[in-house]
C-alpha positions as CSV (number, residue, x, y, z in Angstrom):
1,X,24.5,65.9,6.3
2,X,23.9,62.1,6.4
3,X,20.6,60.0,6.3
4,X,20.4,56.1,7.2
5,X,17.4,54.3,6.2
6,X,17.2,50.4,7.9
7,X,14.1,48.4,8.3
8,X,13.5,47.6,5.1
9,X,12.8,43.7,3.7
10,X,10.6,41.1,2.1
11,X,7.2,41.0,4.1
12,X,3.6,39.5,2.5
13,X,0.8,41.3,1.3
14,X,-1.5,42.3,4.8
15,X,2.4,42.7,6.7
16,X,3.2,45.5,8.6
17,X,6.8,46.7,8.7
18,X,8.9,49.9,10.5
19,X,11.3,51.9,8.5
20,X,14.1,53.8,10.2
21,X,15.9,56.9,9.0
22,X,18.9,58.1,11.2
23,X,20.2,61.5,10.8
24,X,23.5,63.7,11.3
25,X,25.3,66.8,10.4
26,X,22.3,69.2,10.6
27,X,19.9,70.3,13.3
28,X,17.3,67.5,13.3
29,X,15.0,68.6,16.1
30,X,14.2,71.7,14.0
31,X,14.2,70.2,10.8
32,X,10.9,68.7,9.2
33,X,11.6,65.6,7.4
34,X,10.0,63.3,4.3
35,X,9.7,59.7,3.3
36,X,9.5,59.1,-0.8
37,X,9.6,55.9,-2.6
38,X,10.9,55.1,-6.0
39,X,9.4,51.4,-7.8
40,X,10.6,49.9,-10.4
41,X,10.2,52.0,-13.9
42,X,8.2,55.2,-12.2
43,X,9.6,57.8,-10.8
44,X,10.5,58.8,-6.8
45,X,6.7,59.8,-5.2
46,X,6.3,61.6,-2.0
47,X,5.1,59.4,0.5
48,X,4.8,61.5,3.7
49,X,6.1,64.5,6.5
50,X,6.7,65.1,9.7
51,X,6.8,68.8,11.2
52,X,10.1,69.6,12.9
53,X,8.7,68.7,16.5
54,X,6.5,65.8,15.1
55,X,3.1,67.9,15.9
56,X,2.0,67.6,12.3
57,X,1.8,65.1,9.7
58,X,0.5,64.5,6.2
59,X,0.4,61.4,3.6
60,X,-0.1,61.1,0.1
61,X,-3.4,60.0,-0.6
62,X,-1.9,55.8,-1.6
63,X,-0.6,55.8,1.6
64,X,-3.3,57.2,3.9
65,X,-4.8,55.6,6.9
66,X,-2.1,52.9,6.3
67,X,0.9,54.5,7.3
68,X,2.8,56.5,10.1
69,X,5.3,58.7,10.3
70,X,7.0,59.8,13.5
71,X,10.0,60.9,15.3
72,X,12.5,60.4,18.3
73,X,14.5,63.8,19.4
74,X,16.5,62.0,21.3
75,X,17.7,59.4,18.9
76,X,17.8,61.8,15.5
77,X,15.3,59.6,13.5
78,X,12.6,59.7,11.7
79,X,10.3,56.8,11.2
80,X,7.6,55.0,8.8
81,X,5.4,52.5,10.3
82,X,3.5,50.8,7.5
83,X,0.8,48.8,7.4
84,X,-1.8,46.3,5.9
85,X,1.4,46.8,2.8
86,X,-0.2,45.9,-0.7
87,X,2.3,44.9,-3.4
88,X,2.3,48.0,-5.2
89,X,3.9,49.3,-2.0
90,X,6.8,47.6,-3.2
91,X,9.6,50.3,-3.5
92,X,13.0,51.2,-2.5
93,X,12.0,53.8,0.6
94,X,14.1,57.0,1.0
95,X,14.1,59.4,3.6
96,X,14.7,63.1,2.9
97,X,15.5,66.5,4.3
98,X,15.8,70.3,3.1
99,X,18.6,71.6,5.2
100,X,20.2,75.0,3.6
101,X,18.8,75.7,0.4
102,X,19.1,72.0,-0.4
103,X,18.3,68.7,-0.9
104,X,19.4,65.7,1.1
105,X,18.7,61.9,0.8
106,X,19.8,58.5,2.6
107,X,20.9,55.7,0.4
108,X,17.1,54.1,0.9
109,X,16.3,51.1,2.0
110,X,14.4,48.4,-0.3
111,X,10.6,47.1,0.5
112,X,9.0,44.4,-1.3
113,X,5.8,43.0,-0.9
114,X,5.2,39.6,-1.9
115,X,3.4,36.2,-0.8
């Protein structure tokens, strides 16, 4: 199993910006998928999921009404749209999956929101 996270960068506080999240070795289309977020000094917070076919969503309550999460079958990935970013958004972004009995995660990708 292998998870690629992109997307991420420096954007300023109002930005919007799309985070990828590529995946292989497992059956994506039937897999449901997560985004979490680790800043500096806390520790990693779920951000959001996808069902496995995309029907169904839910955010944690920071993120709400700001950002998206969906999905292309076709191109195995999962992604976050985020918008009107505040600086406490900043955070490296991971995407994750329970495949098995286990946990999987990309490398994540970094966000930082800044004038």
């Amino acid at each position: 199993v292998q998870l690629v996270e992109s997307g991420g960068g420096l954007v300023q506080p109002g930005g919007s910006l799309r985070l990828s999240c590529t995946g292989s070795g497992f059956t994506f289309y039937s897999s449901g998928m997560r985004w979490y977020r680790q800043a500096p000094g806390k520790e990693r917070e779920w951000v959001g999921f996808i069902n496995n076919y995309g029907g169904s969503t839910n955010y944690a309550a920071p993120v709400k009404g700001r950002f998206t999460i969906s999905r292309d079958a076709v191109k195995n990935t999962v992604y976050l749209q985020m918008s009107s970013l505040k600086p406490e958004d900043t955070a490296v972004y991971y995407c994750n999956v329970y495949y098995r009995d286990r946990d999987y995660w990309g490398q994540g990708t970094q966000v930082t929101v800044s004038p």
